[in-house]
C-alpha positions as CSV (number, residue, x, y, z in Angstrom):
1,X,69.2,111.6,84.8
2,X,67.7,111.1,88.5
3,X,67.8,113.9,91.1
4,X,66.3,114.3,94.0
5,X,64.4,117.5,93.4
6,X,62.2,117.9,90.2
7,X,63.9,120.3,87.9
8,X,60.7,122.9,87.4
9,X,60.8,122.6,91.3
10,X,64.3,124.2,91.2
11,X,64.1,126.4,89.0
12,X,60.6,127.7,90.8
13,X,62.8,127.9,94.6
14,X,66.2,128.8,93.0
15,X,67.9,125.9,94.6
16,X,70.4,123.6,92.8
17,X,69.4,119.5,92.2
18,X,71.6,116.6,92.5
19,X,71.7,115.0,89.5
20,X,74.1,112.4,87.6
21,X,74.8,111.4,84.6
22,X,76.8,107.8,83.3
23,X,80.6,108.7,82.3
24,X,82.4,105.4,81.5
25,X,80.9,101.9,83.6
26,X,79.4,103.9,86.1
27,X,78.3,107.5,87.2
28,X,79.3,111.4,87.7
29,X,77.6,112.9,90.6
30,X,76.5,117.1,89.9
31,X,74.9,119.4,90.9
32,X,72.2,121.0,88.4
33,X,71.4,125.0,89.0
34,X,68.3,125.1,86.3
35,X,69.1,128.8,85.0
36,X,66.6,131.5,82.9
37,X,68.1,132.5,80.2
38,X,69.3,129.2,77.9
39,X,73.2,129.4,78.7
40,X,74.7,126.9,80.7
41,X,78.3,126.5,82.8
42,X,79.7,123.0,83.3
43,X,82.1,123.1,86.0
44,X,84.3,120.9,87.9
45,X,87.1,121.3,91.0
46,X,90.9,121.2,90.9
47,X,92.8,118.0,90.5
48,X,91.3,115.9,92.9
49,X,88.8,118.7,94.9
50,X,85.2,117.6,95.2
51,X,82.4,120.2,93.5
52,X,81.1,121.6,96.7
53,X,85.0,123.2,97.8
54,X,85.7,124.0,94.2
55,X,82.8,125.5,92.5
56,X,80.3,126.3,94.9
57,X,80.9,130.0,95.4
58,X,81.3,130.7,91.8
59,X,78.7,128.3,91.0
60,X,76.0,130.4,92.8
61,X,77.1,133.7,91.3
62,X,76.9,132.6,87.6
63,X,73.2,130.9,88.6
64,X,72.2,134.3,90.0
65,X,73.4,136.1,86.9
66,X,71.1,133.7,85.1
67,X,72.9,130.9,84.0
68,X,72.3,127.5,84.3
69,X,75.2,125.8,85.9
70,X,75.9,122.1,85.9
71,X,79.1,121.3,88.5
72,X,80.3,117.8,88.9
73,X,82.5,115.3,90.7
74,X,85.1,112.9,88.2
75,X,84.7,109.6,88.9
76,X,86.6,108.3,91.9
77,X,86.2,111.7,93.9
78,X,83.2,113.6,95.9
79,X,80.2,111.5,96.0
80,X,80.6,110.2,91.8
81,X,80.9,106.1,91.9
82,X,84.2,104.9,90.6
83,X,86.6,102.5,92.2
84,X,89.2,102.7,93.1
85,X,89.1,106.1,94.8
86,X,91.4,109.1,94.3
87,X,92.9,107.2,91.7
88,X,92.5,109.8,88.7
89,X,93.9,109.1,85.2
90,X,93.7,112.4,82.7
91,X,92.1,110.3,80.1
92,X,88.9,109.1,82.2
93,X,89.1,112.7,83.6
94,X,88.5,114.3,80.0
95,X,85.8,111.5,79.2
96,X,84.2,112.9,82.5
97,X,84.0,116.2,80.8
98,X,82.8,115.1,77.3
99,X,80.2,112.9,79.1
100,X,79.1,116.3,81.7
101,X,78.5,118.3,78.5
102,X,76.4,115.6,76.3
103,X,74.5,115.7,79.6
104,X,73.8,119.8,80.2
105,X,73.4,120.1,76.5
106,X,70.4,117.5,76.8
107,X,68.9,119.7,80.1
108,X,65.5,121.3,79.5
109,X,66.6,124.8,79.3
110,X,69.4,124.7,77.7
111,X,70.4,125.7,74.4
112,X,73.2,123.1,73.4
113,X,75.0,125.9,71.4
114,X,75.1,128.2,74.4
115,X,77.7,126.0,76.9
116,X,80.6,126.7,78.7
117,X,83.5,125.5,80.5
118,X,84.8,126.9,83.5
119,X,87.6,125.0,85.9
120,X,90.7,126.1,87.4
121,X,94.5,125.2,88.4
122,X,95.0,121.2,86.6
123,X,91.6,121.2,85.7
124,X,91.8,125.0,83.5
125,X,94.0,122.5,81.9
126,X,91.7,120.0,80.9
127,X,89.2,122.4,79.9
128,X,91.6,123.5,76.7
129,X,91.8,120.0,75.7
130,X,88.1,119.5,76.0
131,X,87.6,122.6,74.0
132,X,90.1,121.7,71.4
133,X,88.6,118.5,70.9
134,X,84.8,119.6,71.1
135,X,83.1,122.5,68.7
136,X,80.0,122.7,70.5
137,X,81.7,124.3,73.2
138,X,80.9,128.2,73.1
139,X,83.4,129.7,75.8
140,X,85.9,128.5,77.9
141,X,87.5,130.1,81.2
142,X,90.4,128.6,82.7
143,X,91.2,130.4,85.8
144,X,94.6,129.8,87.1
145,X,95.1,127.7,85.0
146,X,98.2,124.3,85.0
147,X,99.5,123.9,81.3
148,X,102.1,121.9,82.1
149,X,105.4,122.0,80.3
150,X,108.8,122.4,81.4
151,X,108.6,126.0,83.3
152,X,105.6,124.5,85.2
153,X,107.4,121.5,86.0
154,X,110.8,123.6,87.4
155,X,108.7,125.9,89.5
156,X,107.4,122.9,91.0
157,X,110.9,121.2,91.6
158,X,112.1,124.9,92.8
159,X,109.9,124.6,95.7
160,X,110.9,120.8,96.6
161,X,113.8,119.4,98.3
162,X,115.5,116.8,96.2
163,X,114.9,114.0,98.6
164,X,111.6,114.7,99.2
165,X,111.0,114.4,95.3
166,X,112.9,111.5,95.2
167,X,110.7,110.0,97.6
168,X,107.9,110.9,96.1
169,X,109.0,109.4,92.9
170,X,109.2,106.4,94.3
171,X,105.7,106.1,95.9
172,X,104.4,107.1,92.9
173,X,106.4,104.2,90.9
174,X,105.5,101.7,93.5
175,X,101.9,102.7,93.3
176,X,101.8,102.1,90.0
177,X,103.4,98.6,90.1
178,X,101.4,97.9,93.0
179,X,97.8,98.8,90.8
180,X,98.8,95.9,88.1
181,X,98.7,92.9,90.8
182,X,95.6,94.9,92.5
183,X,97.4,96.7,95.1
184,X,95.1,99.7,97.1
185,X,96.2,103.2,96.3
186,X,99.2,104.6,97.9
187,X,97.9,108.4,98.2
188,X,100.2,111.2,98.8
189,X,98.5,114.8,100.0
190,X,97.4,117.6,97.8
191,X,99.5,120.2,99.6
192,X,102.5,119.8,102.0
193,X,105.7,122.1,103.4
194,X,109.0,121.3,101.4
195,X,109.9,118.7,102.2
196,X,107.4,116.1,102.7
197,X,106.0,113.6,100.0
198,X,103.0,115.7,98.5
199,X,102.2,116.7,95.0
200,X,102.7,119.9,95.3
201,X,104.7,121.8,98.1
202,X,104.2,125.2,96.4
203,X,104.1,128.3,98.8
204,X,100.9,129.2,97.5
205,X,99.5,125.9,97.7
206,X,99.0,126.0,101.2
207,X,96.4,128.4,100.8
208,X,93.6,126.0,99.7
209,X,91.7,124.9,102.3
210,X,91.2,128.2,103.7
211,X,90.5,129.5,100.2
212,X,88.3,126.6,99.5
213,X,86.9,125.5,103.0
214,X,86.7,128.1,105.0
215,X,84.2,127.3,107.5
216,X,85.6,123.6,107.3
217,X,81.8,122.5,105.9
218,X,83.4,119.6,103.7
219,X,85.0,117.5,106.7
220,X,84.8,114.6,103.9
221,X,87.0,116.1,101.6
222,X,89.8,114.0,101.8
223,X,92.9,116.1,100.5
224,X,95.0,113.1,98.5
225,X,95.6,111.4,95.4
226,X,97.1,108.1,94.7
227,X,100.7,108.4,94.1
228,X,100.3,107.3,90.2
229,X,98.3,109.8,89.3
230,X,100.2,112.8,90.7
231,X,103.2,111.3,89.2
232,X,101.6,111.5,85.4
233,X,101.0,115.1,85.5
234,X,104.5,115.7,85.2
235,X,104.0,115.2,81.8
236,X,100.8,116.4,81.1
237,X,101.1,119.0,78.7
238,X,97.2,120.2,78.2
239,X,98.5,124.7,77.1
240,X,99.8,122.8,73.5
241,X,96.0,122.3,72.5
242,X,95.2,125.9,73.0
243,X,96.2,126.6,69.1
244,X,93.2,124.2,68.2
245,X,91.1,125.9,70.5
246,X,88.3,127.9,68.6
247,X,85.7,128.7,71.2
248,X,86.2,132.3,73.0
249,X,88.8,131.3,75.8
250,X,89.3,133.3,78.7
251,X,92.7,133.0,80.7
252,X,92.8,134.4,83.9
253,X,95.9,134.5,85.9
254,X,97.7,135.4,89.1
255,X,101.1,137.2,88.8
256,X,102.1,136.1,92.2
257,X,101.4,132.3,91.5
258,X,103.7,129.5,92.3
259,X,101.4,126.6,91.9
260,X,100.1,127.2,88.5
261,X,103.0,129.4,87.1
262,X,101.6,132.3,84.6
263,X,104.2,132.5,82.4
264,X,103.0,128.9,80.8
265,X,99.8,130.0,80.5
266,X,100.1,133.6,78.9
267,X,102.4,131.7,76.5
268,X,99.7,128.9,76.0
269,X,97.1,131.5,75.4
270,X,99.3,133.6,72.8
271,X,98.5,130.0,70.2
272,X,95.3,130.1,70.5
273,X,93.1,132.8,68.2
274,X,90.1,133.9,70.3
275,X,91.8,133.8,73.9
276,X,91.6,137.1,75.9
277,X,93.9,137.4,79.1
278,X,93.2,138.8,82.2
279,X,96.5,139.4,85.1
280,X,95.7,139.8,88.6
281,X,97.5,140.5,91.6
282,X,97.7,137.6,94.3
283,X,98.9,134.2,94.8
284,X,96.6,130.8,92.8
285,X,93.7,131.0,95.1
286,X,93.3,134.6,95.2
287,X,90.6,134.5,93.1
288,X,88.6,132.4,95.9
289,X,89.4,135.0,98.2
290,X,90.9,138.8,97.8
291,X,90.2,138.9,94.4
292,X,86.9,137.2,94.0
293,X,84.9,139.9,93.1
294,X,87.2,141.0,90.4
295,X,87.6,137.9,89.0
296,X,83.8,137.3,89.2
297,X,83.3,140.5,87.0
298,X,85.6,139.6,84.6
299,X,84.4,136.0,84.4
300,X,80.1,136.7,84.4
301,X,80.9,139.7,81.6
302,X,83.2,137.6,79.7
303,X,79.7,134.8,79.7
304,X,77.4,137.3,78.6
305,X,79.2,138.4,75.7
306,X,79.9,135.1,74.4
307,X,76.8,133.2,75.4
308,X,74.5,135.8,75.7
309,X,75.6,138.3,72.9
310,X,75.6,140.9,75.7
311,X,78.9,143.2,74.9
312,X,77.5,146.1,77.4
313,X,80.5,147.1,80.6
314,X,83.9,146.9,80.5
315,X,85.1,143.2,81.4
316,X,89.0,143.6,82.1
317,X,89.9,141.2,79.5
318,X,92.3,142.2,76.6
319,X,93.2,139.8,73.6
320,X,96.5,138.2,74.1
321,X,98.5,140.4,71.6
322,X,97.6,143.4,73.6
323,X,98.3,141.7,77.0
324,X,101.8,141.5,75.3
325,X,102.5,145.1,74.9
């Protein structure tokens, strides 16, 4: 571990430390909120979205409440080494996560029994594998959550003119031909109208950077991912782990979003035993903006009864067989 800030330092000013911790041949940049009362969050960003857009105005919340909170970068994005960038396989991404929670379970004031997982849109994906594969996970919340499959994959295509997606299709296969003779990246954006090459031309998805960077503060965030990476997630599939996931697993979603489709994920959450389901009004990012204090109470009372044994106030969730009803 190095940081720049002492940890009892932190903890003493209430101010988060950059830390980071090795993941693979190299190193994960995060940032470490030392907490008071044993439980910790590991967090990362969407897809390819550095931890300062992505988890900063949760992050804060959940270390006011309390809880230690350790967000990080994956390799090849934000300030975490890794070469080359933006290029982002799923499997090095998941590694990234095994290798964040070996690291916050050996923190000073954390009990390794008391950790959660919190991510959203692809990532809420990843963090059902993780859990799945992982029992010292305590809770997970996937917020908006991408678990692939078919419906996820139509809504997608829905919003996309065929040429467009044939085009992209094609970067993404030359990309990947390009990598084996050791091509750079071809990177497509994160968000574009229908139409142009991008991975996602949702109508929601437009909505990030003003969800995410609204005072434009992150003028490094660079808003791409190489071609071959975006491609793969067509056939990522993460919402078929969720009947091996035994932790408590919250599943928030939007009913109004076209990016990360809820029907997928209340269907992915039905499989698994201990997931509880919380529906909200609003498009995917809503819960970074008109519905962030909502989904904050849900989220920080879902924390304290899992991690905390803490069942007092109502926390919106319902179990999944209910939600059906």
């Amino acid at each position: 571990m190095t940081s720049t800030h002492p940890g009892t330092d932190a903890r003493e000013s209430g101010k988060r430390e950059e830390v980071r911790f090795a993941s693979g041949d190299t190193e994960c940049a995060a940032w470490h909120y030392p907490g008071t009362n044993g439980a910790c969050v590991v967090m990362a960003g969407g897809f390819a979205v550095p931890k300062e857009p992505a988890t900063d105005l949760f992050a804060k919340r959940f270390h006011d409440a309390g809880f230690s909170v350790l967000a990080f970068d994956y390799r090849g994005v934000g300030t975490s080494g890794g070469q080359p960038r933006l290029v982002l396989p799923v499997k090095k991404q998941l590694a990234d996560w095994a290798a964040a929670i070996a690291f916050a379970a050996a923190l000073p004031e954390v009990d390794p029994g008391r950790i959660a997982l919190w991510a959203f849109s692809m990532s809420g994906g990843h963090v059902i594998r993780v859990a799945a594969r992982n029992p010292r996970v305590a809770a997970v919340i996937a917020q908006t959550p991408n678990v692939g499959g078919p419906a996820a994959m139509l809504s997608a295509a829905s919003h996309q003119k065929p040429l467009a997606m044939l085009r992209f299709t094609g970067r993404g296969i030359a990309d990947a031909v390009g990598a084996l003779v050791g091509r750079r990246p071809l990177l497509v954006p994160l968000a574009g109208e229908p139409g142009a090459v991008a991975m996602l031309t949702t109508p929601d998805v437009g909505d990030g950077s003003r969800a995410l960077d609204p005072d434009r503060r992150h003028p490094d965030w660079r808003q791409e991912v190489a071609a071959r990476s975006a491609l793969r997630l067509l056939f990522y599939q993460p919402g078929r782990d969720t009947s091996r996931v035994r932790s408590p697993l919250l599943v928030l979603i939007c009913d109004e979003d076209r990016t990360a489709p809820p029907g997928p994920a209340i269907h992915a959450a039905r499989r698994a035993p201990r997931a509880e389901l919380v529906r909200m009004p609003g498009r995917h990012y809503a819960p970074f903006m008109e519905m962030h204090e909502q989904a904050l109470d849900v989220e920080l009372a879902f924390l304290r009864r899992h991690l905390l044994g803490d069942a007092r106030g109502a926390s919106g969730a319902v179990p999944v067989d209910a939600a059906r009803r």
